[in-house]
C-alpha positions as CSV (number, residue, x, y, z in Angstrom):
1,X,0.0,0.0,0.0
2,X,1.1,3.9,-0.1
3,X,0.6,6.1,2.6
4,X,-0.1,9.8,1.4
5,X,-0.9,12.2,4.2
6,X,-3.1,15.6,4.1
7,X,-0.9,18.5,5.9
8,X,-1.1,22.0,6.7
9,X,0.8,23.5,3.8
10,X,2.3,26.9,4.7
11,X,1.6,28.8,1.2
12,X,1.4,32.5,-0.3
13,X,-1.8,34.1,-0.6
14,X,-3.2,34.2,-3.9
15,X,-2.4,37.4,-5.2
16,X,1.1,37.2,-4.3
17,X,1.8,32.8,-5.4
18,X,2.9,34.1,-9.2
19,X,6.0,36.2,-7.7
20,X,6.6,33.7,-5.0
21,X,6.8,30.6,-7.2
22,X,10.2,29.7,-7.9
23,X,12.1,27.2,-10.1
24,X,13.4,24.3,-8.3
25,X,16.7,25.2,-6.5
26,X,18.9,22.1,-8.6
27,X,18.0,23.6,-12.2
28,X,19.8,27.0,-11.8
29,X,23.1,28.6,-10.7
30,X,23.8,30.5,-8.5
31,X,24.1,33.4,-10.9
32,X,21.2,32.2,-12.9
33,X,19.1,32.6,-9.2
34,X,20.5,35.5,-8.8
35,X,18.9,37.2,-11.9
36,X,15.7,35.4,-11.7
37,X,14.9,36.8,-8.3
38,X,16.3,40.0,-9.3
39,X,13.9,42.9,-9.0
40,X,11.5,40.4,-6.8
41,X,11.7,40.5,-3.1
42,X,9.4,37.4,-2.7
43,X,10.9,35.3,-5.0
44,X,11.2,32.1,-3.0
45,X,15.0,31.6,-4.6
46,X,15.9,33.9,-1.8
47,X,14.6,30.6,0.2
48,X,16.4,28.0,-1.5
49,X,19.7,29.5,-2.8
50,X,20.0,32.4,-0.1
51,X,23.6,32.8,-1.4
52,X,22.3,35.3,-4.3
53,X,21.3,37.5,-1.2
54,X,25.6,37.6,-0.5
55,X,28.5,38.9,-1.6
56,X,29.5,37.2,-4.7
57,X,31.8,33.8,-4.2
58,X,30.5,33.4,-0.6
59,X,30.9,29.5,-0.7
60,X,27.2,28.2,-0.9
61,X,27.6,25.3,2.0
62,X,29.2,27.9,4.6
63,X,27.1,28.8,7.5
64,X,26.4,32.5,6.4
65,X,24.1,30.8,3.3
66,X,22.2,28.5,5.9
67,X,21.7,31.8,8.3
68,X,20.6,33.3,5.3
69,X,18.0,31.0,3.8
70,X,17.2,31.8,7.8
71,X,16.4,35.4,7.6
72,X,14.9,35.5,4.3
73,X,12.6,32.6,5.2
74,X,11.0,34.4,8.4
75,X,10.9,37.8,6.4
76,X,8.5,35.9,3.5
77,X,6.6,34.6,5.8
78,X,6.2,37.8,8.0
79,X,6.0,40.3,5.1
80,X,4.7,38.5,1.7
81,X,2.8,37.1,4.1
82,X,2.9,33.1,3.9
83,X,-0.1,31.4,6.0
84,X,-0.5,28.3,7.5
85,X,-3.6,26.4,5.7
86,X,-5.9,26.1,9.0
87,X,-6.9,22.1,8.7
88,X,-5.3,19.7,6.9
89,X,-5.7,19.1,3.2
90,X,-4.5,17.7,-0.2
91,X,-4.1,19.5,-3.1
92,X,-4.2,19.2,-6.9
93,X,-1.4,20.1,-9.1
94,X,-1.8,20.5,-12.7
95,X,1.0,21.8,-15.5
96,X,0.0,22.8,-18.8
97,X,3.2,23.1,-21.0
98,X,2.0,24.0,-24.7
99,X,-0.2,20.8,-25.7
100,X,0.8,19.0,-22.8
101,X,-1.3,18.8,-19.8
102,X,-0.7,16.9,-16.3
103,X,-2.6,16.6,-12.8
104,X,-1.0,15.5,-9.8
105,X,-1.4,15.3,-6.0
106,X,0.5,17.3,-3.1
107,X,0.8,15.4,-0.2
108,X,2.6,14.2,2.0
109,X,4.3,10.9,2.2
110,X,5.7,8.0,4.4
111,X,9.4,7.9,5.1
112,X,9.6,4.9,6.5
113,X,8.0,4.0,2.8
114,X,11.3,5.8,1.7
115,X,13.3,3.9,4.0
116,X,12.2,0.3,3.0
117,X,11.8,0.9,-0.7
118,X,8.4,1.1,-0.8
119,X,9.7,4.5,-2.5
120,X,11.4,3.7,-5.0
121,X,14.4,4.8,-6.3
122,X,16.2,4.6,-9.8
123,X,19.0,7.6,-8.6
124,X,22.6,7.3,-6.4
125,X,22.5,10.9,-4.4
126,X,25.7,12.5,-3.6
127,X,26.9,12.9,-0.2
128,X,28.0,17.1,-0.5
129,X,23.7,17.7,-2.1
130,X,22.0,15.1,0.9
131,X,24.0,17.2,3.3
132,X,23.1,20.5,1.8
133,X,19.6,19.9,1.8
134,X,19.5,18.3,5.3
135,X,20.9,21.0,6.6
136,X,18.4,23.5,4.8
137,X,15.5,21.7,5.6
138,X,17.1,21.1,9.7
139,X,17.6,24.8,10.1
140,X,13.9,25.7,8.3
141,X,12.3,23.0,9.9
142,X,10.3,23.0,6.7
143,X,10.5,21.0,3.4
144,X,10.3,23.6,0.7
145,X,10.2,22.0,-2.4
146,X,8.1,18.8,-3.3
147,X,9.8,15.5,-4.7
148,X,8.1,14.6,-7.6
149,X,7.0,10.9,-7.6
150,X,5.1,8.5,-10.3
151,X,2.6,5.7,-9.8
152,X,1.3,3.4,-12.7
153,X,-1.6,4.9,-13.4
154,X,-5.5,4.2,-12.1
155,X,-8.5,4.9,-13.4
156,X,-10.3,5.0,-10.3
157,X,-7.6,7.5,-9.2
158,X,-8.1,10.2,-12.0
159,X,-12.0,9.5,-11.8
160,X,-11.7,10.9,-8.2
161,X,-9.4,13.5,-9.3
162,X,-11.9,14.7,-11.8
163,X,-14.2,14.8,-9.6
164,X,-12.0,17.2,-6.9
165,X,-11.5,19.5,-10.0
166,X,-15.4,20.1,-10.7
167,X,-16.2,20.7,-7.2
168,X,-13.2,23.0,-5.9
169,X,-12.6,26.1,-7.2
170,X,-8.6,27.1,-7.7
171,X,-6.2,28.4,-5.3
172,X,-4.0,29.9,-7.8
173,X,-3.5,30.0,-11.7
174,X,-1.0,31.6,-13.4
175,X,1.3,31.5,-16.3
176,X,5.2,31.7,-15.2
177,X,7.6,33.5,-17.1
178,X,8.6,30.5,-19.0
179,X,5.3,30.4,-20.3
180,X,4.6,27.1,-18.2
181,X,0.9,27.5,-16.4
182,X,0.4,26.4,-12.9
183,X,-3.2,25.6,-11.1
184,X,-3.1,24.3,-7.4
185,X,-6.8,24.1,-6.5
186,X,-7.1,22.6,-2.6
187,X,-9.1,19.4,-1.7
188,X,-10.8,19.9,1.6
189,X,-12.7,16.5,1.5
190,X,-9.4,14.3,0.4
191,X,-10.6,10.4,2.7
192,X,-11.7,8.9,-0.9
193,X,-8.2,9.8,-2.3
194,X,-6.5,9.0,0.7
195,X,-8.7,5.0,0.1
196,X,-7.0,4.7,-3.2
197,X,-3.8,5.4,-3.0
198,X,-3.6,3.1,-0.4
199,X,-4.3,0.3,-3.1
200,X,-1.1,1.6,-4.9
201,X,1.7,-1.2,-4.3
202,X,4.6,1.1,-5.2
203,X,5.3,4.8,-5.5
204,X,8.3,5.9,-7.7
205,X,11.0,9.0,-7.7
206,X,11.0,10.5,-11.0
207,X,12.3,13.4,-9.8
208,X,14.0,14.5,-6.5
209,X,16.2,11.9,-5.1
210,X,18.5,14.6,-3.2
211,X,15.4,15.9,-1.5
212,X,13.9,12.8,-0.3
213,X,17.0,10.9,0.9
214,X,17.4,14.5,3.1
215,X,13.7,14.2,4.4
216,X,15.0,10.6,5.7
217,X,17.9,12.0,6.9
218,X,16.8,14.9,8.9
219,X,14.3,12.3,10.5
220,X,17.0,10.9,11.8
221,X,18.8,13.7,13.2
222,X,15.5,14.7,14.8
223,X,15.2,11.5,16.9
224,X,19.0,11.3,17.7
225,X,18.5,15.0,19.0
226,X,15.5,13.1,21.6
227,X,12.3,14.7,19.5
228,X,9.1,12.9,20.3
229,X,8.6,9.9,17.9
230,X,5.4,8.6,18.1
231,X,4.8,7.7,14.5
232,X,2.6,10.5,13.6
233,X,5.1,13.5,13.9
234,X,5.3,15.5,10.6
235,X,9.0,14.9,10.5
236,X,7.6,11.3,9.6
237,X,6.5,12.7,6.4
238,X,7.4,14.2,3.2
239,X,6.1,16.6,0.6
240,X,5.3,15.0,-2.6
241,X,3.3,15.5,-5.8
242,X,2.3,12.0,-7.5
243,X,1.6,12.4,-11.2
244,X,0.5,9.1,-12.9
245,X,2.7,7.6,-15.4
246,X,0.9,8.0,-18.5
247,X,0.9,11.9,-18.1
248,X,4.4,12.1,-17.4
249,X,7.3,13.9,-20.6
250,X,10.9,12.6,-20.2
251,X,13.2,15.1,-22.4
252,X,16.4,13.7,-23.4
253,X,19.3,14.7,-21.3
254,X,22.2,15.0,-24.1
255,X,26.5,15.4,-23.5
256,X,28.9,17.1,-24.6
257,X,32.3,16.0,-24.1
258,X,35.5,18.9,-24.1
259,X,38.4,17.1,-26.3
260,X,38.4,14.3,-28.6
261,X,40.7,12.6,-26.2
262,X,44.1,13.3,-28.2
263,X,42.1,11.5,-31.6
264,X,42.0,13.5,-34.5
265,X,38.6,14.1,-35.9
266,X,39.1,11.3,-38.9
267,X,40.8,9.2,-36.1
268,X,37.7,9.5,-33.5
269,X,35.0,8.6,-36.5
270,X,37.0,5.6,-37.5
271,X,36.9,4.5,-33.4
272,X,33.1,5.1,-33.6
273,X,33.1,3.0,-36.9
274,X,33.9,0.1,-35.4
275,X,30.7,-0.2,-33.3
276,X,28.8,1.9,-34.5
277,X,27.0,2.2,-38.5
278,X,27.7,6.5,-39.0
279,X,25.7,8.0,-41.2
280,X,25.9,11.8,-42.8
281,X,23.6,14.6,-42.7
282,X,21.4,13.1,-40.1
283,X,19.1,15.2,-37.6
284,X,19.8,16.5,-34.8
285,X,17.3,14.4,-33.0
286,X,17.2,10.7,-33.0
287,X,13.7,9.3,-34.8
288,X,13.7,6.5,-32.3
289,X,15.1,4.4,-29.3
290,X,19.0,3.0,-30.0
291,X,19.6,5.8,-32.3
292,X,21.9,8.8,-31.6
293,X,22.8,12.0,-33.2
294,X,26.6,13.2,-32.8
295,X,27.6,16.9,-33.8
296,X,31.2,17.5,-35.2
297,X,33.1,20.0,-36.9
298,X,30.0,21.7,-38.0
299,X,27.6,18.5,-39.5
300,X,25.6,15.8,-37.8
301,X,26.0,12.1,-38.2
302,X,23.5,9.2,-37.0
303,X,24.6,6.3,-35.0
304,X,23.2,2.9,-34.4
305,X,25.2,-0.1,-33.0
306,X,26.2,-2.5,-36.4
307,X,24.3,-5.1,-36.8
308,X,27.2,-7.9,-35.5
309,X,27.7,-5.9,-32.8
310,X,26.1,-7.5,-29.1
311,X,23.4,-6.3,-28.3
312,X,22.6,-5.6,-24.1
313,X,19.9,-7.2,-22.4
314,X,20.1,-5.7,-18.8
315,X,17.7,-3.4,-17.8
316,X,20.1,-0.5,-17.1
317,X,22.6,-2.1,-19.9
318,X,20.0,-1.5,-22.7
319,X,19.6,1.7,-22.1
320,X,20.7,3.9,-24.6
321,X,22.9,6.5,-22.1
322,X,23.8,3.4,-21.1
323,X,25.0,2.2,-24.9
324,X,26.8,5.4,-25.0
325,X,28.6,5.2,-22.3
326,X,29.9,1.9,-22.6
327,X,30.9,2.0,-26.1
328,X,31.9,5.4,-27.0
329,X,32.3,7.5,-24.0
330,X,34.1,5.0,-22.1
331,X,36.4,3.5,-24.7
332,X,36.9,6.1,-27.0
333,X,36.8,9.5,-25.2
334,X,38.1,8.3,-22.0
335,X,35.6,9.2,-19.6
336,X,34.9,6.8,-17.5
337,X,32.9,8.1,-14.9
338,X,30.8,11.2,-15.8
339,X,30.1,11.9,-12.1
340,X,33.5,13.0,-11.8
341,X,35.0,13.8,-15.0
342,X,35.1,17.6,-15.8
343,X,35.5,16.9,-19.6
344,X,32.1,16.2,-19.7
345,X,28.9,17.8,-19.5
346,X,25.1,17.6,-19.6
347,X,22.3,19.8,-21.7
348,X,18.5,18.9,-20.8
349,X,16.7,18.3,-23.6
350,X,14.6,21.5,-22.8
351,X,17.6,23.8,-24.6
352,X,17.2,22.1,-27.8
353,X,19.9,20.9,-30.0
354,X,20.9,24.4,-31.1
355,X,23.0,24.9,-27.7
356,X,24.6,21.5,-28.5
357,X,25.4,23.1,-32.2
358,X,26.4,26.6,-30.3
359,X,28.5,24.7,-27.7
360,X,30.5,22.8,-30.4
361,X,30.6,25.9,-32.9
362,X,32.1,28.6,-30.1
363,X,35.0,25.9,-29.3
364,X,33.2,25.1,-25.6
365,X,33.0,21.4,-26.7
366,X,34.3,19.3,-29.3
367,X,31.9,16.6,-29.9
368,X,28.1,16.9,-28.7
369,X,25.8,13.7,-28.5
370,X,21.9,14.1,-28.7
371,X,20.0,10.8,-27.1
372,X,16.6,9.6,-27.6
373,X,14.6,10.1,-24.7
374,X,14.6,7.7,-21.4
375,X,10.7,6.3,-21.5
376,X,8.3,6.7,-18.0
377,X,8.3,2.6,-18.3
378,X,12.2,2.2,-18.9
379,X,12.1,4.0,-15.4
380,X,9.8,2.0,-14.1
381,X,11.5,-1.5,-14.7
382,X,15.3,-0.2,-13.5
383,X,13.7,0.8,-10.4
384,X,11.4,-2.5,-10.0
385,X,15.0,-3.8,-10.7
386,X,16.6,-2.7,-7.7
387,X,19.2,-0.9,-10.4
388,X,20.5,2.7,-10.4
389,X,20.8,4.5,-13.6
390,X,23.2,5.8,-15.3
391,X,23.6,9.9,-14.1
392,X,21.7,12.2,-15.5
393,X,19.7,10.1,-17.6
394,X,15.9,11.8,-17.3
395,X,15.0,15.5,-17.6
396,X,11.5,16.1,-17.2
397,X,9.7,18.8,-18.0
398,X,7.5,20.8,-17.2
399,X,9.3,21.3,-13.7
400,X,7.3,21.9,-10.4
401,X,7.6,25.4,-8.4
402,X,8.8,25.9,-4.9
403,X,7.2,28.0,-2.9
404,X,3.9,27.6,-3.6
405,X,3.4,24.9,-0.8
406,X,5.9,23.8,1.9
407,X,5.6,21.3,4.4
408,X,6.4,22.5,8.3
409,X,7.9,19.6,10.3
């Protein structure tokens, strides 16, 4: 079964949710925050990357940040003003990104579910981001930004959520400056939903791996430090939005790798000749699943593994990052593990191929690669699997705000 949980969301008032709403805190810079909260007091960036509200190159794990995100987190509340939601509720969440519409529901969830893969996970977090957010969400004592989960999808589960829509009127709706439109309409009367979730064998992390693992975590600091635990405690619980597989959009996440790895450019396609079929002229976005596009020195070629080539079979092995990886990047360019290795880098699919084209042109990268998309159900069986994939292998889009609702522990 999964546990979702109604809670008191602290949240903006209506008028004021468009210029509290905030990008998630992992899919900018520092100076990319810096500008988008620019000009906007009650931007909740000045929440969740308080160093823009420094000096610049204050280090953005030193103690002044965490003060920060402090002090601008008890002015929003004070001055935009945020208020508490007076009984507990759910809420419905729904996207609209051109043609592409999605509903999904805020609540909160079980970290014990977390802890014993009930949540499940298809990510390895990093040690320096767990303790980051930990610490953020310890010196808050507030979850601030929502992990975005997946469930195979029920009928009986959008039939109810229809049925929220028609009788609830909207909290807020507005178009962001990326042209994305956000509705959050509140669901008083939330038992039924609360009934059929609990039928739901398995909830799954799309997105926010960093965020969850730090809910667990600062659970744990919370009884260590001799909190109450009684079961019930909102620590217990974290904030969530569940969007059913079948409305989900997985972008591509493509590379682009620095040097050719001391190959010449005829020497590097004759490498990639040997596993792979290279075609000219190709576009700059593969037509389907084990094809790639490469751009170099100005032209795009296709890839496909040749025919005599093996073919993989695992679940994470089949995957086509994981192709890549294992007979290009690896072999070829030398980079064995793109955690670490500075020569490489990642564009999300939301850029387009024109910044792989512009990367490559102005000299920033030598050779760019542009992958077919990671499918909802490719996710599904690697986590099922009890397998991690390969880094940044997902992007989706649209992305949730911050800001709009956070969870008080």
């Amino acid at each position: 079964m999964s546990v979702i949980r109604p809670f008191n969301a602290l949240r903006p008032q209506a008028e004021r949710a468009a210029q509290v709403a905030a990008v998630p805190y992992d899919v900018v810079n520092t100076e990319e925050a810096r500008a988008l909260a620019s000009g906007n007091p009650w931007s909740f960036l000045h929440v969740s990357r308080p160093e823009i509200d420094l000096p610049v190159g204050t280090p953005i794990y030193s103690d002044e940040v965490y003060a920060q995100a402090v002090t601008n987190f008890e002015k929003l509340k004070k001055e935009c003003p945020l208020e508490v939601e007076e009984t507990p509720s759910l809420y419905l969440y729904r996207l609209i990104m051109d043609d592409h519409e999605q509903f999904g529901v805020v609540a909160c969830c079980s970290v014990d579910e977390y802890d014993h893969d009930l949540i499940r996970k298809h990510e390895r977090t990093r040690r320096d981001k767990e303790d980051d957010r930990t610490r953020h969400i310890m010196v808050l004592r507030a979850q601030t930004g929502p992990v975005f989960l997946t469930y195979r999808a029920r009928p009986e589960i959008n039939s109810l959520i229809a049925e929220a829509l028609e009788r609830n009127p909207p909290l807020y709706d507005f178009v962001a400056n990326d042209d994305i439109r956000h509705t959050i309409w509140r669901v008083p009367t939330y038992a039924p939903l609360v009934e059929a979730f609990a039928d739901v064998p398995y909830l799954y992390i799309a997105d926010g791996h960093h965020r969850a693992a730090s809910a667990s975590r600062a659970r744990a600091e919370l009884k260590e430090q001799g909190f109450s635990f009684i079961g019930n405690e909102e620590y217990n619980f974290f904030q969530c939005v569940l969007f059913p597989d079948d409305q989900l959009r997985i972008l591509p996440y493509n590379r682009i790798v620095r040097d050719l790895n001391g190959l010449s450019q005829e020497e590097f396609l004759t490498r990639v000749g040997v596993s792979f079929r290279v075609t000219e002229n190709a576009a700059p976005r593969p037509s389907e699943r084990g094809r790639w596009s490469m751009y170099l020195d100005g032209r795009w070629y296709g890839l496909a593994l040749r025919r005599d080539a093996e073919k993989p079979t695992g679940v994470v092995e089949s995957l086509d990052v994981s192709i890549l990886q294992a007979r290009l990047l690896d072999p070829i360019l030398g980079i064995k593990d793109v955690r670490t290795d500075k020569r490489i880098d990642f564009v999300g699919g939301i850029r387009g191929t024109d910044e792989l084209e512009e990367l490559v042109n102005d000299g920033k990268a030598a050779v760019a690669f542009s992958l077919y998309p990671t499918t909802i159900e490719e996710l599904l069986r690697v986590s099922d699997a009890g397998e991690i994939m390969p880094p940044k292998s997902t992007w989706f889009e649209p992305k949730l705000r911050d800001g709009l609702l956070s969870h008080q522990i």
